[in-house]
Each structure stands twice: as structure tokens, then as C-alpha cells.
C-alpha positions as CSV (number, residue, x, y, z in Angstrom):
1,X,133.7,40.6,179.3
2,X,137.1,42.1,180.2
3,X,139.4,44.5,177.6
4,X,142.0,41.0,176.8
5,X,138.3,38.5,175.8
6,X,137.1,41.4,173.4
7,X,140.3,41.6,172.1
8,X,140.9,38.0,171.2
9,X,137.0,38.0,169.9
10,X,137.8,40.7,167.1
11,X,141.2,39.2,166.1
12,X,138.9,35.8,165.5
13,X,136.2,37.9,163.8
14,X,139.1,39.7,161.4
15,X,140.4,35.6,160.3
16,X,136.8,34.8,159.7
17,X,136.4,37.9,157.6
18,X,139.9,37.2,155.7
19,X,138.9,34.0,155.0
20,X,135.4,34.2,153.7
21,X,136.3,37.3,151.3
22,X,136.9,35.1,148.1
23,X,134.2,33.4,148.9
24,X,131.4,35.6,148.9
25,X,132.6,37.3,145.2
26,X,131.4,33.9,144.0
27,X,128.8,33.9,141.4
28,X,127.8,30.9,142.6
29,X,127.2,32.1,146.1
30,X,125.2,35.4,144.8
31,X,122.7,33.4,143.2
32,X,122.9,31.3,146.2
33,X,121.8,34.2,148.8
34,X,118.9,34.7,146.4
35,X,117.7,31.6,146.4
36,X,117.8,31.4,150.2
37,X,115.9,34.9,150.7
38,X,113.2,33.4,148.8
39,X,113.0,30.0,150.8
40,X,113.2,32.3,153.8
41,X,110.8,34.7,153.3
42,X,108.3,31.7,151.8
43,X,109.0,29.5,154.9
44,X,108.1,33.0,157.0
45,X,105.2,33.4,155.4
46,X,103.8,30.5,154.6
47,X,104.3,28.7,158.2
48,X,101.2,27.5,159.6
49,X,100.8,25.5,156.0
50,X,104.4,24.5,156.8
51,X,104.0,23.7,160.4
52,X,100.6,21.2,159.3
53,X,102.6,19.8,156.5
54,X,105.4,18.7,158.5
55,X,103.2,17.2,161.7
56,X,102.1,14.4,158.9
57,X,105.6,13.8,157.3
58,X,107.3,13.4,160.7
59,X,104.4,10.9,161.8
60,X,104.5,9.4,158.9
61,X,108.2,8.8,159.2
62,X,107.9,7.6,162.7
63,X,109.6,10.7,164.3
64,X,107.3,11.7,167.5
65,X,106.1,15.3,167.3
66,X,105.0,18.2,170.6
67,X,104.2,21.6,169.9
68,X,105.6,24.2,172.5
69,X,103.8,27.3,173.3
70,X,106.6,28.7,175.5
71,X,109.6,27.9,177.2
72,X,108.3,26.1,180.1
73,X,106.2,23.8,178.4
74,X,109.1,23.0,175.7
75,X,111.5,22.0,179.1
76,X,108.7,20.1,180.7
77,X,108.0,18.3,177.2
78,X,112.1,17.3,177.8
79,X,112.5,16.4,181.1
80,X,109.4,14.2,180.8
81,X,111.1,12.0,177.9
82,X,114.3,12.1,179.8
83,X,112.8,10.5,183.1
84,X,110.6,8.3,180.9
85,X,114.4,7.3,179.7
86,X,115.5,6.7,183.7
87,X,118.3,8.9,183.0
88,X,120.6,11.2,184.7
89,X,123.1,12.3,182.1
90,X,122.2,13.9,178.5
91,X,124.5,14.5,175.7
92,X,123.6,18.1,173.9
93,X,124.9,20.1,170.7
94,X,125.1,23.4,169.8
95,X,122.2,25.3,170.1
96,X,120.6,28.7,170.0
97,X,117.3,27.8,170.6
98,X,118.4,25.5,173.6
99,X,120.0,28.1,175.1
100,X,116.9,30.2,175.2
101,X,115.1,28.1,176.8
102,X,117.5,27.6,179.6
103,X,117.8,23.5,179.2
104,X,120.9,23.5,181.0
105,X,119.8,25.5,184.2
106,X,116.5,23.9,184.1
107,X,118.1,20.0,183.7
108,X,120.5,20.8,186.4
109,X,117.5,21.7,188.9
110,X,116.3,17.9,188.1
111,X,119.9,16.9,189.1
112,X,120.2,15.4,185.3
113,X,123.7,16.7,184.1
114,X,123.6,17.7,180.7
115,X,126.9,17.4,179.0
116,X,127.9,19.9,176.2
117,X,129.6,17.9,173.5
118,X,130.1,21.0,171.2
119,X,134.5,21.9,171.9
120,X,133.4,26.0,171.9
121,X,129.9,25.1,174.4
122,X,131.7,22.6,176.8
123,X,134.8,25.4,177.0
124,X,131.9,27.6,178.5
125,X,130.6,25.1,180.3
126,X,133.4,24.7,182.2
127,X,134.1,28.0,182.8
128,X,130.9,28.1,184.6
129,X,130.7,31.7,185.5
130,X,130.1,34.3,182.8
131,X,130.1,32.4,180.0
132,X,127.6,33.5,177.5
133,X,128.9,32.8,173.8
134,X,130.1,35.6,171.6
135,X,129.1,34.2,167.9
136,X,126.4,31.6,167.4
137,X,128.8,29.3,165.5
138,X,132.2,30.1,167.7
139,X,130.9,30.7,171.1
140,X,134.4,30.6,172.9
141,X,135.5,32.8,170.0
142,X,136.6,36.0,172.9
143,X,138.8,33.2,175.1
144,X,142.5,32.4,173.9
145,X,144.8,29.6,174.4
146,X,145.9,30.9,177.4
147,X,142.7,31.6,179.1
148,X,140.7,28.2,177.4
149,X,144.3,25.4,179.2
150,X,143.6,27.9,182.8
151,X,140.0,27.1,182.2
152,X,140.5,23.3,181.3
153,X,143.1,22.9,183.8
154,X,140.9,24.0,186.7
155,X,138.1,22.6,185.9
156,X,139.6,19.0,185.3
157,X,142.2,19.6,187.8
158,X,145.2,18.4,185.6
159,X,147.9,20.0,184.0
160,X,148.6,20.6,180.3
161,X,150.2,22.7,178.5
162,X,148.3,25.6,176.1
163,X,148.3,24.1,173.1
164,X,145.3,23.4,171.1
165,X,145.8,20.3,170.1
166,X,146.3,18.9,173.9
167,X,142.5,20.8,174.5
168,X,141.0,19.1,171.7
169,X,142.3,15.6,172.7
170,X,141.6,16.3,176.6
171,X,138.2,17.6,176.3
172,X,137.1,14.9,173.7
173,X,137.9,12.4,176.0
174,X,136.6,13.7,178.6
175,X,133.2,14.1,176.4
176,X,133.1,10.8,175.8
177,X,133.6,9.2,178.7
178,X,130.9,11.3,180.7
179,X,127.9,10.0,177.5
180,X,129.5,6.6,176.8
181,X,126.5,5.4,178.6
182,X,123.7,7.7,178.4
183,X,120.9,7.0,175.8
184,X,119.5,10.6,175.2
185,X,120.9,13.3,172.7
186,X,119.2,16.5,173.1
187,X,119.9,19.3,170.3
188,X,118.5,22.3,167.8
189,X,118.5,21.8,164.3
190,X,119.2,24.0,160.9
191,X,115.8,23.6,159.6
192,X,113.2,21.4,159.2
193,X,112.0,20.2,155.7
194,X,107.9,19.9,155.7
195,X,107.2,17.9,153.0
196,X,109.5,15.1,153.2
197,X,109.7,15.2,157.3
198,X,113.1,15.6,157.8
199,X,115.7,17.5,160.2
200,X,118.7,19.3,158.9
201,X,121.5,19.3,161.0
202,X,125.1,21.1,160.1
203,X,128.6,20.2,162.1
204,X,132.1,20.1,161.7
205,X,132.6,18.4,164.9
206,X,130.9,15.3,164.0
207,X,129.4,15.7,168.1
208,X,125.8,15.9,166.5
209,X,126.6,12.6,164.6
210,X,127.3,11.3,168.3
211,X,123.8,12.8,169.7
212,X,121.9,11.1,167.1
213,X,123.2,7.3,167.3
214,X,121.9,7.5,171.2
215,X,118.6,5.1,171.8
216,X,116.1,8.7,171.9
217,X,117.3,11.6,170.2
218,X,115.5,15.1,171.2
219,X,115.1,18.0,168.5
220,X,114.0,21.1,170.0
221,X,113.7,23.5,167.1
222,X,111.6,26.8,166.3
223,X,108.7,26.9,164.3
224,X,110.5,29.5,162.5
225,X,113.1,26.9,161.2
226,X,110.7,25.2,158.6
227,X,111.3,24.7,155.2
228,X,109.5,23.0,152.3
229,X,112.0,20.3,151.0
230,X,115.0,18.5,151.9
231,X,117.4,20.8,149.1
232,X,116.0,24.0,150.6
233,X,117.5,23.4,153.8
234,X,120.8,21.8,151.8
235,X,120.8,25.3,150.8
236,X,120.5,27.5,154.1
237,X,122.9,25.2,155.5
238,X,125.3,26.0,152.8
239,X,125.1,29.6,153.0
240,X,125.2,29.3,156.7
241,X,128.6,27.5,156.5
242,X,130.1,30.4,153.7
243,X,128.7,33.0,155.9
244,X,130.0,31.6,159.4
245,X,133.3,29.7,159.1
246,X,134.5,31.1,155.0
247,X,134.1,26.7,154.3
248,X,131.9,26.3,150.8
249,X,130.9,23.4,152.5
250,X,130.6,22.1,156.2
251,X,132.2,18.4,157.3
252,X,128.8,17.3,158.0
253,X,125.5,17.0,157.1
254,X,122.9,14.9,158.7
255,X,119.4,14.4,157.2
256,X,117.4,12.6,159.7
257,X,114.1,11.0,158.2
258,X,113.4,9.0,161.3
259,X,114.4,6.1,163.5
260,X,117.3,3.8,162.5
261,X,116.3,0.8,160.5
262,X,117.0,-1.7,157.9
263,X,115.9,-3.4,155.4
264,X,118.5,-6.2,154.2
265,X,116.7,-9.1,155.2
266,X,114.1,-9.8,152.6
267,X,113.1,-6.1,151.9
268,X,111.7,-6.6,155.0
269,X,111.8,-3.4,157.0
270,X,113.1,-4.1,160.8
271,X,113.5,-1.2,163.5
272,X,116.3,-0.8,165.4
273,X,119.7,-0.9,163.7
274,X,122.4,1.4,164.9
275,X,120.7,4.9,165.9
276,X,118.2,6.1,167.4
277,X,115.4,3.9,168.4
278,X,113.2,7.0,169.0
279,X,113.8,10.5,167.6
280,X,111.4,13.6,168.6
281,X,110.8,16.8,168.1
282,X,109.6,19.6,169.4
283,X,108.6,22.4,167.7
284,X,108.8,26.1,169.7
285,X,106.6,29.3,169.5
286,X,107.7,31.5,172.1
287,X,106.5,34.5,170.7
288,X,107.7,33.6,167.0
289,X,103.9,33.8,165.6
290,X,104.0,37.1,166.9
291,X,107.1,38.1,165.4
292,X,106.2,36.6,162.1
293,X,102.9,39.1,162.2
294,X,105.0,42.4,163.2
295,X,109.0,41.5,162.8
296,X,108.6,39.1,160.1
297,X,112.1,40.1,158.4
298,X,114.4,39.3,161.4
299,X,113.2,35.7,161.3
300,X,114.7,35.1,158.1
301,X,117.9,34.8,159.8
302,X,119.8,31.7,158.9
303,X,122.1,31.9,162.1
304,X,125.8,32.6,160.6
305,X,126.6,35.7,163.1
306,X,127.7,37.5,159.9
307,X,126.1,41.2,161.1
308,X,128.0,40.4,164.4
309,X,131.6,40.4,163.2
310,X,131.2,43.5,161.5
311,X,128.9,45.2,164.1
312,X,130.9,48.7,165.0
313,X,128.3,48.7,168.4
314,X,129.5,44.5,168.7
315,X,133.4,45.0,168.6
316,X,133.0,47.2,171.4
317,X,130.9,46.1,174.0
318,X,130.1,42.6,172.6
319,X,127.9,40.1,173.8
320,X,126.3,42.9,176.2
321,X,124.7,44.0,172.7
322,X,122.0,40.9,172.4
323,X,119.2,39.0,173.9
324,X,120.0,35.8,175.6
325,X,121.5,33.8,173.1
326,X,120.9,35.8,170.3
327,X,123.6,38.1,169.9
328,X,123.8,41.9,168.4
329,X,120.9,43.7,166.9
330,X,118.8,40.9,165.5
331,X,119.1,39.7,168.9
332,X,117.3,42.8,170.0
333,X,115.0,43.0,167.5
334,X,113.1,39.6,168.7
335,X,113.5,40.4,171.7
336,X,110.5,42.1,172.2
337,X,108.5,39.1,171.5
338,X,110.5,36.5,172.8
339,X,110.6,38.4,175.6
340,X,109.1,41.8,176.7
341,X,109.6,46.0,176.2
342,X,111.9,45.9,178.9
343,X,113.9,43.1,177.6
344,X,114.8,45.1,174.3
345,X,115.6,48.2,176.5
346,X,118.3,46.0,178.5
347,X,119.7,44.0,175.9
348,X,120.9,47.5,174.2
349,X,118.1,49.0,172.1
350,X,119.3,52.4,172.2
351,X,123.0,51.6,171.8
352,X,122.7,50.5,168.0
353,X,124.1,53.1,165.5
354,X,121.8,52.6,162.5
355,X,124.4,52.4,160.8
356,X,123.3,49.3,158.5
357,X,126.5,47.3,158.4
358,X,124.4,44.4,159.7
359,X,122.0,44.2,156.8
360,X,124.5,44.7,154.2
361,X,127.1,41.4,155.5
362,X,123.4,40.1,156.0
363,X,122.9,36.9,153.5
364,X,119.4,37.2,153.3
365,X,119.6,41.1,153.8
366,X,117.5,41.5,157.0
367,X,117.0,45.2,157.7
368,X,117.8,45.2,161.3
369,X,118.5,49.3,161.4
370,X,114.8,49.3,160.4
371,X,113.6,47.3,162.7
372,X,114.9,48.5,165.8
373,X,114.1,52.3,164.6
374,X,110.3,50.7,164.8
375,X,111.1,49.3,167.8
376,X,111.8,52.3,169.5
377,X,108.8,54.6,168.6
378,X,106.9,51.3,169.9
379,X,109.4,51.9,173.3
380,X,108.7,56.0,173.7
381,X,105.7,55.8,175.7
382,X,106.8,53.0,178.1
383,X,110.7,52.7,178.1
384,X,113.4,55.0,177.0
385,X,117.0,55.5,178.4
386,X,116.6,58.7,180.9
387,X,118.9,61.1,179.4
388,X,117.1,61.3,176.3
389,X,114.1,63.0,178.8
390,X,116.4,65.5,180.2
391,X,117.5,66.4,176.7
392,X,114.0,66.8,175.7
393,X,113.4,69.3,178.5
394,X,116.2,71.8,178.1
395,X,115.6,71.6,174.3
396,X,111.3,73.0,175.8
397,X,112.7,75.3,178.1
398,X,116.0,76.7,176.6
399,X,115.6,75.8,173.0
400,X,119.0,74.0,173.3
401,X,120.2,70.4,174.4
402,X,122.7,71.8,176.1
């Protein structure tokens, strides 16, 4: 990321912060944060209960359930449904645990294109080449008028001027017209609610309202999303939107409790109305279980990129501090279970401050400091940046780092 896209990523960062400021003074949102730490750390803790639970709601509601023990499997679960479908175009929203499986790589390898419907996502979709998001909620957030019209413009070889009005309308359009006949919607989900077998889904755009009127609708979501009832994930996706976007509330909410269906003929219950036909979901380990046994703290995240806008380590180098498509420290700190030692050492374990700044703007207070200080006594004996070696030796030899 060039000098000019960090730039334009801390002036968005600084009208996020302006805006959210009354907001979090609110009483009402205090005694919301504790209320969500709770739900957090119980749906943590309590998972495998949560994750049984919610395999008999979802059947019971009709909604087809898979289990993922990695990323391969989770994409093979996918394309299977999609060529059980016959089709060669997908519509997808906004997601982090989508993009850490790769879907889009992996789809385009079965020559199915997958169309972001997400403004921010397909912005980075078009730009093609380095074009990792910078905030879970505002991935484009480092691109500015200027650079988003070049990007448009080239990729949709017309001409329009940069204003972000013209974007909105060309890109929409352009959205629409590629899924106006596919009949999969692939996307993540806020949480999942175990008892009464329902997916929470949060969205200004209304593009997630899109994905789930097609004939099958695909939830890929980690195991570390569930939640015991419906008004527990209300909740998270309330403090989510106050922590994120400084909204109280978010344009939409959709609570999906299974196919679409009616029953104004008779009480008589008939399949088949106006959505989805077939909804399924797909739940993802992929080293979560192991987290939630060592790391169980940084899975109480609720996925608002606070800690990133105010990340002194972030504003410099930005998304270069992060693990695939979980940005900044908490990104690292899973790291080492969704992927490997050498993972966290790349994605920037040793260039975290400890300064804390992430846990206090944290929501649900997640010590991430902590964790990566536990990290790297775990890292000493195997991975380590270099330097810290030769320091080491002249302190033996000379008694003096220098």
C-alpha cells in the first residue's frame, strides 16, 4: 500500500472515530458492551453444547447443515452445491470468513465467476491486483474518489466522472446485471443463534437481502460465531454497527429461520414463496477449537475493526499488520492456529507495540497485547526476527547491545 492509500485510510478512520464518539458515552451502549462480553465469552465456552444445539434447530427448520474441518473441505462442500446448481456465476457478500478460505481464487479455478455484490468488496475486485481490504466493514476504506472512478473506469472501460454518486449507480448496475440470473448466494454471517436455528446477518447495502432471495443460499460461517438465542445476536450486531460505522443501528437485519414459505392458504404451510428454496450452512473449524483451548479471548471478537482504527503499529504500515483477512493484531493472534508459527512471524508478530490501545477501543475488551506477548515466548525456540539474536550476542560477549 503506497504513502497516498494510507493516507486516505487514516483520514476515513479519523470520520469514523468523530462520529462514533457520542455514541459510545451512552449508558445505554455501556451496559450494552457488558451484555455482549458475556454472550461472547458463554458462546466461547460453551461451543460444542452450542454447535449440537444448533445442528437440530437448523434441521428442524429445514436449513441443510455440513461441518468443515478446514478450508479445503469447506470450498469443496461449496463448489459441490454450486455444480449440483449447474451454475457458472455466484452472487457473494461481505465476508471475513470467506475470504480466508480463498472462495474467490478457488471458484475462479472451476471457471464459476463469483461476483462481489458488497460496493467496498466489488471496488477490490476490480482492482484485481493488490487488493486486500483495510477494515473488515470498509475494505476500500485506503482508496479515494480519485483512485476508486480510475479503478472503475478501467475496469468497465467507460468514462465517468469521480463522483460517488456516479460509482454507486454504475457499479450497482453493473451488480445486477451480472446475478440477475444466477440462483446461488454465497455469504458469512454475524452469528448464529442455537436454540432457535437461525442466521444473523447485518447490512446497510441491502446486497445480503439480494443473496438470500436466490433459489440456494450458502452460509459459510465459523463455529466461533454461535450464539444461544435470536436477541443475543440482535445484540452483537448492534454493538458491531456502533463500534464500526458510529450508526446506533444498521439499515438491515436479516433473521433467516429457513426456506421461504407461506402459509395463507388454509394455514396450510406451502414451500417455495419468494426466497430461497434451499438455504445451507456450513459451519468452519479451521483451527478455531484450538484457539478456543489456548486463545480463547481473541475469539470474542465481534468483527467491528475498532482496535484497527486506533492501532499506532496499523496507521503506519496497515494492512501489512494482519493475517489474511483478519487485520491488525487480533489478526495475528489467530494466526497461529488458523494457520502456523511462521504465519504469525510474517503477518507482523514482532512489530506490535504492546501498547494496549487495541483492547481498550475493544468492545468486548480482548487483551490482544497479552496475547501476542504469549505468543512470542511460544515463537523463541522456532522463529524470531534475526536482529534480536545478534543483540543477544553482544549483550553475552560485551555486556552491551550495542
Amino acid at each position: 500500500m503506497n504513502s497516498n492509500e494510507i493516507k486516505t485510510m487514516n483520514k476515513s478512520f479519523k470520520t469514523l472515530i468523530e462520529k462514533r464518539k457520542r455514541l459510545l458515552n451512552d449508558p445505554q451502549i455501556k451496559k450494552l458492551e457488558e451484555k455482549v462480553r458475556i454472550i461472547r465469552k458463554d458462546g466461547i465456552e460453551n461451543n460444542s453444547k452450542l454447535l449440537k444445539e444448533a445442528k437440530e434447530s437448523l434441521k428442524r427448520n429445514n436449513i441443510d447443515f455440513f461441518f468443515a474441518e478446514n478450508d479445503k473441505q469447506a470450498k469443496n462442500i461449496v463448489y459441490n452445491i454450486i455444480k449440483q446448481e449447474g451454475e457458472s456465476i455466484v452472487g457473494k457478500s461481505k465476508s471475513n470468513t470467506l475470504r480466508e478460505i480463498a472462495i474467490s481464487d478457488f471458484l475462479k479455478s472451476k471457471d464459476i465467476e463469483l461476483v462481489e455484490t458488497d460496493l467496498g468488496d466489488r471496488i477490490l475486485q476490480l482492482k484485481e491486483t493488490d487488493n486486500k481490504p483495510t477494515h473488515p466493514t470498509g475494505p476500500a476504506s485506503h482508496l479515494n474518489v480519485e483512485d476508486i472512478t480510475n479503478i472503475v473506469n478501467l475496469s468497465m472501460n467507460i468514462n465517468i466522472k469521480p463522483d460517488p454518486y456516479e460509482i454507486m449507480k454504475v457499479v450497482r448496475e453493473d451488480v445486477k446485471k451480472r446475478i440477475a440470473n444466477s440462483n446461488v448466494g454465497l455469504s458469512g454471517a454475524n452469528a448464529i443463534a442455537s436454540q432457535d436455528g437461525s442466521i444473523v446477518l447485518i447490512h446497510n447495502e441491502g446486497n445480503i437481502s439480494l443473496i438470500s432471495l436466490m433459489k440456494t443460499h450458502i452460509i459459510v460461517v465459523g463455529v466461533d460465531k454461535l450464539v444461544e438465542t435470536v436477541e443475543d445476536a440482535i445484540s452483537i450486531a448492534k454493538l458491531e454497527t456502533v463500534y464500526a460505522t458510529g450508526s446506533k443501528i444498521t439499515s438491515y437485519i436479516n433473521v433467516i429461520s429457513g426456506p421461504s414459505k407461506t402459509a395463507d392458504i388454509e394455514k396450510k404451510l406451502l414451500k417455495n414463496m419468494y426466497g430461497a428454496e434451499k438455504v445451507v450452512v456450513i459451519f468452519l473449524d479451521n483451527g478455531r477449537f484450538e484457539a478456543m483451548e489456548n486463545i480463547k479471548e481473541s475469539l470474542f471478537c465481534i468483527g467491528c475493526g475498532s482496535c484497527l482504527v486506533t492501532c499506532p503499529v496499523y496507521k503506519v504500515i496497515a494492512n501489512e499488520f494482519g493475517f489474511n483477512s483478519y487485520l491488525g493484531g487480533r489478526g495475528i493472534a489467530i494466526s497461529r492456529f488458523l494457520g502456523n508459527m511462521n504465519d504469525s512471524f510474517d503477518s507482523g508478530l514482532y512489530k506490535c507495540t504492546t501498547c494496549g490501545l487495541c483492547t481498550l477501543n475493544c468492545p468486548v475488551l480482548i487483551p490482544t497485547n497479552e496475547i501476542l506477548e504469549e505468543i512470542r515466548k511460544c515463537h523463541e525456540e522456532e522463529c524470531f526476527p534475526k536482529i534480536h539474536e545478534e543483540i543477544k550476542d553482544k549483550i553475552r560477549k560485551n555486556g552491551s547491545p550495542y
